[in-house]
C-alpha positions as CSV (number, residue, x, y, z in Angstrom):
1,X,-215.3,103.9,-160.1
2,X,-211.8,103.3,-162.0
3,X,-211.0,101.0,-159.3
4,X,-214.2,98.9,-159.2
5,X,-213.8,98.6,-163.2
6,X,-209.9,97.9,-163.0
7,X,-210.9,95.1,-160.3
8,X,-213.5,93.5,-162.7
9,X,-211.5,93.6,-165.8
10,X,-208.8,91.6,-163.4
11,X,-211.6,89.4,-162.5
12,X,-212.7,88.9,-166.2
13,X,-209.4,88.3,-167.6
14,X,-208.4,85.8,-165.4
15,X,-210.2,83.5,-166.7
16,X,-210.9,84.4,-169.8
17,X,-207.8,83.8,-170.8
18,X,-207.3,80.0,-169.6
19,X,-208.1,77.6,-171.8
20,X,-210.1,75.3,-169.6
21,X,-212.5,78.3,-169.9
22,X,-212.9,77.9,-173.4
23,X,-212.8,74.5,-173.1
24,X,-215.6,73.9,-170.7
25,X,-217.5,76.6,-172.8
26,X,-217.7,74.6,-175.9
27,X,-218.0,71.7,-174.2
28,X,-221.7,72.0,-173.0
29,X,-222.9,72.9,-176.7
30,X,-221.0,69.9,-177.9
31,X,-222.3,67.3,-175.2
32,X,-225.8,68.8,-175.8
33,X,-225.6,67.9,-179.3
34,X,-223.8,64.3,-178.6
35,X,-226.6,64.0,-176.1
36,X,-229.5,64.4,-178.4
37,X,-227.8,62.6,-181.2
38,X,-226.7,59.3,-179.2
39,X,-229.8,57.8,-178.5
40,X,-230.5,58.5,-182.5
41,X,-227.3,56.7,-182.9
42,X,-227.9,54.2,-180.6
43,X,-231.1,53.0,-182.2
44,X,-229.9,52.7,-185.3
45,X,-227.3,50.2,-184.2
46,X,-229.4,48.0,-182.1
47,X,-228.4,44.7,-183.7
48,X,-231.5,42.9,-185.7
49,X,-232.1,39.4,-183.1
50,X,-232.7,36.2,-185.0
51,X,-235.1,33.6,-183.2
52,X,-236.4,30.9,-183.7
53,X,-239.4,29.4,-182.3
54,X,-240.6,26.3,-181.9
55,X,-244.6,25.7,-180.9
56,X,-245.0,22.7,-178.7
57,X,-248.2,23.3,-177.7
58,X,-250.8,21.4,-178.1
59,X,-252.9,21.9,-181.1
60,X,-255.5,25.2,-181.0
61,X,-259.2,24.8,-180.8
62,X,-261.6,26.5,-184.0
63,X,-261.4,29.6,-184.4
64,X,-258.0,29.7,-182.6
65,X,-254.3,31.0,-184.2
66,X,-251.5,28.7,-183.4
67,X,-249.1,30.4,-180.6
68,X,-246.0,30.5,-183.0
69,X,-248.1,32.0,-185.9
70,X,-249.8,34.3,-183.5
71,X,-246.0,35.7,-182.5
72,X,-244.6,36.3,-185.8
73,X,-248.2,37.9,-186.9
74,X,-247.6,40.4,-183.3
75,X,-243.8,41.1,-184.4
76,X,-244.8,42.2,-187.7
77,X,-247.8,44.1,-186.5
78,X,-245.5,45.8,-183.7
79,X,-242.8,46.8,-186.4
80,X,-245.1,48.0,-188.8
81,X,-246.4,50.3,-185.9
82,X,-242.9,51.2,-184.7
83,X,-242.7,52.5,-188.5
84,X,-245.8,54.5,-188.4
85,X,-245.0,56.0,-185.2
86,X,-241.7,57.6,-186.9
87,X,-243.9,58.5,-190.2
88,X,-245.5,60.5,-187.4
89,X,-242.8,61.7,-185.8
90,X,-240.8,63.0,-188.7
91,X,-244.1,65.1,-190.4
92,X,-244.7,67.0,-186.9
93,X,-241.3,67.8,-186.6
94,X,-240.9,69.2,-189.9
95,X,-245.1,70.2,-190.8
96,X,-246.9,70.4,-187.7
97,X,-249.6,68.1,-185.7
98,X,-251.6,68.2,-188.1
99,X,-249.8,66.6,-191.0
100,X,-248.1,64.2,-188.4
101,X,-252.1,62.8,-187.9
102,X,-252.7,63.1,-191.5
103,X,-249.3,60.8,-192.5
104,X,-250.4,58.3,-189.1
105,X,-254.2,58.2,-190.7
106,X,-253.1,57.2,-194.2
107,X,-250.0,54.7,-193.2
108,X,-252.4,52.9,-191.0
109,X,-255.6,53.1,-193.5
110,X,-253.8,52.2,-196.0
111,X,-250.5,50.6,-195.9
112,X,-246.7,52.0,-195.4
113,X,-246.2,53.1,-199.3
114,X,-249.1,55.1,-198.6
115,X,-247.9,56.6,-195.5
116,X,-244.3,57.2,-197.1
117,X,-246.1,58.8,-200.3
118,X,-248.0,61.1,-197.6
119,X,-244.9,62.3,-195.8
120,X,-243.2,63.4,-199.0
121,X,-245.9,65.0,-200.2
122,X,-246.5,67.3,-196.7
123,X,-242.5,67.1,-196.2
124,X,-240.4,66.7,-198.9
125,X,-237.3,67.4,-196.9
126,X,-238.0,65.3,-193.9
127,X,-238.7,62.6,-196.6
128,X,-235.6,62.7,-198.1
129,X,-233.7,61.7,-194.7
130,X,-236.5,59.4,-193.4
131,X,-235.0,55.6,-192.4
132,X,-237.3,53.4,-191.2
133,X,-236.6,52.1,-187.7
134,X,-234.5,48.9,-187.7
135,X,-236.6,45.6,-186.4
136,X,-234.9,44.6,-183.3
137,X,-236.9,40.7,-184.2
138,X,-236.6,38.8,-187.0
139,X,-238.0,34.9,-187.0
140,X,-236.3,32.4,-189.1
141,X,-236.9,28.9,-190.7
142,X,-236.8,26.1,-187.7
143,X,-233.5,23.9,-188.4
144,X,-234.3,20.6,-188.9
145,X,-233.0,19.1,-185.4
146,X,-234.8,21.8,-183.8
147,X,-238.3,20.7,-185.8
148,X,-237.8,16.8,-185.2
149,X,-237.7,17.5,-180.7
150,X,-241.1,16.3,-179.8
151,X,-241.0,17.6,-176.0
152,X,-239.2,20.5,-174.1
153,X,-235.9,18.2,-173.1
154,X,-235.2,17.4,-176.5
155,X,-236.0,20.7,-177.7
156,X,-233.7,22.5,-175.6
157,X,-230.7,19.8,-176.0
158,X,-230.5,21.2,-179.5
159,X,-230.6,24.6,-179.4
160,X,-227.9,24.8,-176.8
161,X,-225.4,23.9,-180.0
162,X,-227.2,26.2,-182.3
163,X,-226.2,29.6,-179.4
164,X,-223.0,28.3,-178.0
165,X,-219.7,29.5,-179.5
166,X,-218.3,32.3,-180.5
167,X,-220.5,32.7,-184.2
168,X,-223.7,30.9,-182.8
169,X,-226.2,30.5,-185.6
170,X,-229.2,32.1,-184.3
171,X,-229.4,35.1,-181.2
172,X,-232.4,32.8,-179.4
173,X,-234.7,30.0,-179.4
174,X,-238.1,30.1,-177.9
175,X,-239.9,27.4,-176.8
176,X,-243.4,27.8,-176.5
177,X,-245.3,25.1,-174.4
178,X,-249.1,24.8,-172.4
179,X,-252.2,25.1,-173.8
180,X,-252.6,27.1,-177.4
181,X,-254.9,29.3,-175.4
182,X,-252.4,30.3,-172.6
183,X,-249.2,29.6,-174.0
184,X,-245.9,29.7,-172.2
185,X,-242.6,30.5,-173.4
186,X,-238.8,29.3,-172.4
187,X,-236.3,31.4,-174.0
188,X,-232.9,30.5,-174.6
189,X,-230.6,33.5,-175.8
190,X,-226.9,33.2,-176.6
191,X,-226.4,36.5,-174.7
192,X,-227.0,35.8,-170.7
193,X,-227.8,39.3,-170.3
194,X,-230.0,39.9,-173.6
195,X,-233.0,41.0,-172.6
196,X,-235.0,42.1,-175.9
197,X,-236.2,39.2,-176.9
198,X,-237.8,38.0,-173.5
199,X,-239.5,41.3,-173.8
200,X,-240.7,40.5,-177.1
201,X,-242.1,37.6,-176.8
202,X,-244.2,38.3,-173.5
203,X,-245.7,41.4,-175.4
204,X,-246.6,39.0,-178.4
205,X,-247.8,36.5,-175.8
206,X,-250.0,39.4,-174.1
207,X,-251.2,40.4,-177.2
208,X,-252.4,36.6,-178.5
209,X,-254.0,35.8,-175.0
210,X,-255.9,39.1,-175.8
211,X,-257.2,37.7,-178.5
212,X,-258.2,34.1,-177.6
213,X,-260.3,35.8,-175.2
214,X,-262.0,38.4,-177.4
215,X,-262.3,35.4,-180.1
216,X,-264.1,33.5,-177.5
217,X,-266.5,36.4,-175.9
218,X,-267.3,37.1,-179.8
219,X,-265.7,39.8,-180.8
220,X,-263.1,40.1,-183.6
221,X,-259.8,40.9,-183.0
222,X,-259.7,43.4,-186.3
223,X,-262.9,45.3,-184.6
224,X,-260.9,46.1,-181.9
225,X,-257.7,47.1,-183.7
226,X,-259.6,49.3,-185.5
227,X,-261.1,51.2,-183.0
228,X,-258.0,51.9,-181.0
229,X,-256.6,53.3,-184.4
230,X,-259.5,55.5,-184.8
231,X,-258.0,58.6,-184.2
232,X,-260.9,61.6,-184.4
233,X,-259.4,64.9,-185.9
234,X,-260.0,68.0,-183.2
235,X,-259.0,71.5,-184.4
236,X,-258.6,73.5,-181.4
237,X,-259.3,76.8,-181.4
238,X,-258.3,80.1,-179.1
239,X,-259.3,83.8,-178.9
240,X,-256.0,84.5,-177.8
241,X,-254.0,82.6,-180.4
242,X,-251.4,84.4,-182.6
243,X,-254.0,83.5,-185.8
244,X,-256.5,84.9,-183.4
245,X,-258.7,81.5,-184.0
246,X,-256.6,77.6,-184.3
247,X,-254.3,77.2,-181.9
248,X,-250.6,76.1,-183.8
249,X,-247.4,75.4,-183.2
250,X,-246.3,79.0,-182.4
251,X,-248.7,79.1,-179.6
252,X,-247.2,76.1,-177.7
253,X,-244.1,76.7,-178.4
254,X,-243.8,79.6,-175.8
255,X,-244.3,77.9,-172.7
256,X,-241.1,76.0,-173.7
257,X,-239.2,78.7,-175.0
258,X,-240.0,80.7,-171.1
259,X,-238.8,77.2,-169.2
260,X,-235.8,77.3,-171.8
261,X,-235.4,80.6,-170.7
262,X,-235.7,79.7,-166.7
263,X,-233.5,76.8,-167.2
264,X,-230.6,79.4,-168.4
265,X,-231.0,82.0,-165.8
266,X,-230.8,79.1,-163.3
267,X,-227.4,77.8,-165.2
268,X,-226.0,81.1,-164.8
269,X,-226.7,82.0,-161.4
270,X,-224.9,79.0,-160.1
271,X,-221.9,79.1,-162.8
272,X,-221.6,82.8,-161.9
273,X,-221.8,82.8,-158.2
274,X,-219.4,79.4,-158.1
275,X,-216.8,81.0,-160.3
276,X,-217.3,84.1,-157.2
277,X,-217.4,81.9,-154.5
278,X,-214.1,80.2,-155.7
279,X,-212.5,83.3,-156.7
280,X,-213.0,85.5,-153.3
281,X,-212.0,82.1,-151.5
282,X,-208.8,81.7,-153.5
283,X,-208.1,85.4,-153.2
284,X,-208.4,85.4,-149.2
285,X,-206.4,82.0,-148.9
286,X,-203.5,83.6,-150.7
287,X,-203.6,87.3,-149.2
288,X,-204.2,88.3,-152.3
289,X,-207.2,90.1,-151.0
290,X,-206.0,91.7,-148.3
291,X,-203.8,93.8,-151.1
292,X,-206.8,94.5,-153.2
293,X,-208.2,96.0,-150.2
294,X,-205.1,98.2,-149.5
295,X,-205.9,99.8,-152.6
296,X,-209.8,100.1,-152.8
297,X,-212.5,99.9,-150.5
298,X,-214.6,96.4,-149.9
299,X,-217.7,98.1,-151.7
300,X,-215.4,98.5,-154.7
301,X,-213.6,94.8,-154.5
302,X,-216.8,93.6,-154.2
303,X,-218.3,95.6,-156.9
304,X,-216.0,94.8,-159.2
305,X,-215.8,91.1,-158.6
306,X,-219.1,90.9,-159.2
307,X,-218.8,93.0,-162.6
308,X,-216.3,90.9,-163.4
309,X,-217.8,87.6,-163.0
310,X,-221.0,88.9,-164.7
311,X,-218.9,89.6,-167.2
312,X,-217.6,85.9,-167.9
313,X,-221.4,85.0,-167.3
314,X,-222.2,87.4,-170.0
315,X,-219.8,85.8,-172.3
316,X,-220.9,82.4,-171.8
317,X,-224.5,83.4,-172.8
318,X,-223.2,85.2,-175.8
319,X,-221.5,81.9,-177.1
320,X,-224.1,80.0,-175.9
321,X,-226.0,82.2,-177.9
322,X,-224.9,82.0,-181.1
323,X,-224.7,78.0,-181.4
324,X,-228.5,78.2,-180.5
325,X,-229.1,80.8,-183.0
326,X,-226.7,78.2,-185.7
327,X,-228.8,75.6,-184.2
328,X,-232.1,77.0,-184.9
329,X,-231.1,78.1,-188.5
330,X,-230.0,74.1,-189.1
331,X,-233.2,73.3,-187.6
332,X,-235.5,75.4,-190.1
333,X,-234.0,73.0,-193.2
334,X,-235.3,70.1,-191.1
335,X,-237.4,70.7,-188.7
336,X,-239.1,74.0,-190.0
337,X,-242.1,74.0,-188.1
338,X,-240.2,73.5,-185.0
339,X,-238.1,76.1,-185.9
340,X,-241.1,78.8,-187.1
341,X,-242.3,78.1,-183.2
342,X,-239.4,79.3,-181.7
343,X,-239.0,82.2,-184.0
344,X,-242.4,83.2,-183.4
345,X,-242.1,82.4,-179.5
346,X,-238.9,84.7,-179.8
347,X,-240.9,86.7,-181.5
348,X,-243.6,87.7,-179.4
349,X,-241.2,88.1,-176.1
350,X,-239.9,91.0,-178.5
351,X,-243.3,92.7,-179.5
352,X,-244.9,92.4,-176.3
353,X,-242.1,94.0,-174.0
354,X,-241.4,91.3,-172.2
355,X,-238.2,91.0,-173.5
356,X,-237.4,94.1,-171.1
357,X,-238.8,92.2,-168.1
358,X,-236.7,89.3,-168.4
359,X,-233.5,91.1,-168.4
360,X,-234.7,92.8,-165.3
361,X,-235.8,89.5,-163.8
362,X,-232.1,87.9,-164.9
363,X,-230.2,91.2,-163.3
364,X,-231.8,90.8,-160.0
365,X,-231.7,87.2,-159.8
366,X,-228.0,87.6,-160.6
367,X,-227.2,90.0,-158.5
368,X,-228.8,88.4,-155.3
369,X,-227.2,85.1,-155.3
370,X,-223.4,86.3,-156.7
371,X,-223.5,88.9,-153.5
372,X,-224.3,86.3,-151.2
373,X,-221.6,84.0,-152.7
374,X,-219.3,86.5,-152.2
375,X,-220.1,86.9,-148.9
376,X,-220.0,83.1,-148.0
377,X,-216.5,83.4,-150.2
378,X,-215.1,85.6,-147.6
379,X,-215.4,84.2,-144.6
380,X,-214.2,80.3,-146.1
381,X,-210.7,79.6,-147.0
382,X,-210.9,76.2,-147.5
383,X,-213.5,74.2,-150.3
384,X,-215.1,72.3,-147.1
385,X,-216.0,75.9,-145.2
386,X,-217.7,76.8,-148.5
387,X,-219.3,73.5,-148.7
388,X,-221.4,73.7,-145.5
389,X,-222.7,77.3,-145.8
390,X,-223.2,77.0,-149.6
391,X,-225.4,73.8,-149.4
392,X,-228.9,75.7,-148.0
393,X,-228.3,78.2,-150.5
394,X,-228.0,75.3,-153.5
395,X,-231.1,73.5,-151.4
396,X,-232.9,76.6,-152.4
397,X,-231.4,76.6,-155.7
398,X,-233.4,72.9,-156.4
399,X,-236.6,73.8,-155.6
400,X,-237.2,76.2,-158.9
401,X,-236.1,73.1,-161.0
402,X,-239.0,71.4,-160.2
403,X,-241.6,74.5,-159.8
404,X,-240.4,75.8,-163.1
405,X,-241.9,72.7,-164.7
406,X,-245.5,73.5,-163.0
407,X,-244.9,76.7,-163.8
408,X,-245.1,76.3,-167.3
409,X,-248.0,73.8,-167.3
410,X,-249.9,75.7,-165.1
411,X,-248.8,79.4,-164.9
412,X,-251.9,80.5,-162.5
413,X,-251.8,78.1,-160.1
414,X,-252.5,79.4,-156.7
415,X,-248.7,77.7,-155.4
416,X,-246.8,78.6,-158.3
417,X,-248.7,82.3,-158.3
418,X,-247.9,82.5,-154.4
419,X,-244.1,81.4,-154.6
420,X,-243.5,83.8,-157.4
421,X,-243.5,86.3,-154.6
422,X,-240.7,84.7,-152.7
423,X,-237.7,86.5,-153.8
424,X,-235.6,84.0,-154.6
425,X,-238.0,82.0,-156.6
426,X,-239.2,85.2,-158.4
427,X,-236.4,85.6,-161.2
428,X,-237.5,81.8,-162.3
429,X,-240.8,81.2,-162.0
430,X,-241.7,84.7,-163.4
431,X,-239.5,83.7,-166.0
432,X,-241.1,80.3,-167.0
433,X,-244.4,82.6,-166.6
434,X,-243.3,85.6,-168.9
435,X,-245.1,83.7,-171.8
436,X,-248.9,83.0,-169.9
437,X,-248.7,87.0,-170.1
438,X,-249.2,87.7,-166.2
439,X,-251.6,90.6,-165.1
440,X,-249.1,93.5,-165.0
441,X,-250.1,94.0,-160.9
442,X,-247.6,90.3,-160.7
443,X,-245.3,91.5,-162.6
444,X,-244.6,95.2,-161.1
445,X,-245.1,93.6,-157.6
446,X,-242.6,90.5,-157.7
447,X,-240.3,92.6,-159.3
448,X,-240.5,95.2,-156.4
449,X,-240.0,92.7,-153.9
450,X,-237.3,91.1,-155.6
451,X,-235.2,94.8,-156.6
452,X,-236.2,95.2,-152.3
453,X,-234.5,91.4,-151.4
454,X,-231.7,92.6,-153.8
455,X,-230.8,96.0,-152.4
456,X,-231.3,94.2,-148.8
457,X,-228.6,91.3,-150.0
458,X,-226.3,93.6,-151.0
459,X,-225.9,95.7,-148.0
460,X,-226.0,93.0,-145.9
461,X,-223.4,91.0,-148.0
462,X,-221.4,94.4,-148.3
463,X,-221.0,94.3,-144.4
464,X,-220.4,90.7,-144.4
465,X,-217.7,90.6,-147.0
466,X,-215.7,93.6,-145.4
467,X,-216.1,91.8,-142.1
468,X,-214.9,88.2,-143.5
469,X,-212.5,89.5,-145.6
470,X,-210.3,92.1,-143.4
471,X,-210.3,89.3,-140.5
472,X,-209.6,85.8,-140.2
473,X,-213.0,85.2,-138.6
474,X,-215.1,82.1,-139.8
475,X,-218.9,82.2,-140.5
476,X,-219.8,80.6,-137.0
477,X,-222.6,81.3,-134.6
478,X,-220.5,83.8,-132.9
479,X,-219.0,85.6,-136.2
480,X,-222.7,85.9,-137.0
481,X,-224.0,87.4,-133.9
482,X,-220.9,89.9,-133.6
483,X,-222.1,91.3,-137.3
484,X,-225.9,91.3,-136.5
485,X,-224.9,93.5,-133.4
486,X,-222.6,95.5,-136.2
């Protein structure tokens, strides 16, 4: 036993004291955070375009809105909407569902003051940081050469001054032409490869052609408007909710929290069996194995490789850890109800006990694919001998990233139910389960088929690593016979 924990602190050590390890530690947490941030970032310094547009259609029938007045009415509708959306957006994150539908109601009934009056009085602090979304449009006054062209040639002889250069005056012209029932557009951009206001000005085009048409089968445009605003409230209500009757934030929160949860178990099985793979690799490469093994048996080499590796794993999780934990404190200031679902997802895993089944789940899983990486480790001493024998294993590895997902949508489907018994699929669905509370028969059995898979894996793996690691024999057809007749 001193051997097996001399080996793993040898293990842990070398590479806990590199500073790539570090590095690369710190580096997901960071990138996470750039990575959720960016697009924020992004959006906010999306350039306002300025257009102009020039209507060269022929003049509208009754009842009908010119083309160009129609577009700038759709622009300012669509960034009024774009507003409302993150009034929304910023009172769910911080109050719940319910006050996000309560700030969308009153911004849309009546007016954006309203709406901003709402969200400070459900969310003062989500208020206080609250920037309304930049509009990516903005029309401006026709320049006179622009309003004298009386057909498309002209037209488009002088805006080619007006976006040429380096400071052209205006970031497009649109020419709209055809009938004031089906307009068309041309548009001229000063950026070849500026694609936002072609998009805008077919969506305002959709939307006036919409209502030409419900103008002419009698209905008003406002009528319909209004009823796709209508947004009914529906309280929904559960037995089994924490509050015992309306169903809140807390009690969706845990099927996230349990794919969260998946999502890390899957991250450190393949960190932690890589990091083994390349270590016993390395090791037999450079002989440095074969004098490990002078002085302890395989079972202990392998033992404590493991040991040491889920050590390093272990640490990883623990840092991991604590920026979550910094995270999720930063996120109660703004984002409280966000964070009170996690706490009381986190909460529940703790009360219930299955706490205790997820580190079960997480040990087996471990241990089953970092003894079978060891394994493959000894018999490769090259990168491309551990490439062909370890892509099945990471084919295997893919399919929980996309069961885990149904998993957590639908916990008792028949397929997810039935490939929860497959013992490499058990540690992560059962995982991104824990939270639908399955009946204790699933529970008890997976994780007896799994501990069986695990105590199969590492005898086998313990045979195959003494074999692969005492010889210079390669994991090939007749390698693998000679050990099955072993």
């Amino acid at each position: 036993m001193r051997r097996t924990f001399l080996i793993a602190r040898r293990e842990y050590m070398a590479y806990a004291r590199t500073v790539g390890f570090w590095l690369s530690l710190l580096a997901l947490p960071l990138f996470g955070v750039l990575g959720a941030f960016i697009p924020v970032l992004m959006e906010r310094a999306e350039p306002t375009r300025e257009v102009v547009i020039v209507d060269l259609t022929a003049a509208p029938q009754d009842g009908l809105v010119a083309p160009g007045v129609a577009i700038v009415q759709e622009i300012a509708r669509a960034d009024r909407q774009a507003e409302i959306d993150a009034l929304a957006r910023a009172a769910r994150g911080a109050a719940g569902l319910q006050a996000a539908d309560q700030v969308r109601a009153v911004a849309e009934r009546d007016g954006l003051e309203a709406g901003r009056a709402e969200l400070t009085r459900a969310a003062p602090v989500a208020a206080q940081g609250f920037t309304p979304p930049r509009p990516s449009l903005v029309v401006r006054g026709t320049p006179p050469e622009l309003a004298r062209a009386q057909d498309v040639a002209a037209a488009e002889a002088a805006a080619r001054p007006l976006l040429s250069g380096e400071n052209p005056r205006f970031d497009g012209v649109v020419l709209l032409t055809g009938e004031a029932a089906e307009p068309q557009a041309r548009v001229w951009a000063a950026k070849a490869d500026d694609r936002t206001i072609q998009n805008r000005v077919r969506e305002a085009l959709r939307e006036q052609r919409r209502t030409n048409a419900l103008i002419a089968a009698g209905v008003q445009p406002e009528t319909l408007r209004r009823l796709e605003s209508e947004r009914p409230e529906v309280q929904m209500f559960s037995p089994n909710a924490r509050s015992g009757g309306e169903v809140s934030m807390a009690d969706r929160m845990p099927g996230l929290v349990g794919f969260l949860l998946g999502l890390i178990l899957w991250s450190a099985v393949v960190t932690g069996a890589s990091i083994l793979l390349n270590s016993v690799m390395e090791e037999k490469a450079n002989r440095v194995l074969e004098i490990l093994l002078s002085s302890a048996s395989p079972a202990e080499v392998l033992t404590g490789k493991v040991l040491g590796v889920a050590a390093i794993t272990l640490t990883v999780l623990v840092v991991w850890g604590g920026f979550a934990a910094a995270g999720l404190g930063f996120a109660g200031q703004a984002l409280p109800s966000v964070a009170q679902g996690f706490q009381a997802a986190l909460g529940g895993l703790l009360e219930g006990g299955a706490v205790f089944w997820l580190i079960a789940y997480f040990i087996g899983g471990y241990l089953m694919y970092a003894v079978i990486f060891a394994a493959i480790g000894a018999f490769c001493e090259t990168p491309r001998d551990a490439q062909s024998l370890v892509g099945p294993i990471m084919m295997i590895l893919i399919v929980p990233i996309f069961t885990m997902q149904m998993a957590v949508r639908n916990p008792d489907l028949m397929a997810v139910k039935a490939l929860s018994w497959v013992p490499f699929f058990t540690p992560f669905l059962m995982t991104a389960r824990i939270n639908s509370q399955p009946p204790l028969i699933e529970l008890v059995g997976t994780l007896a088929v799994m501990v069986a898979m695990v105590v199969l894996m590492i005898w086998l793996a313990g045979k195959a690593f003494r074999a692969g690691a005492l010889s210079t024999a390669k994991a090939d057809w007749k390698t693998l016979l000679r050990l099955g007749r072993a």
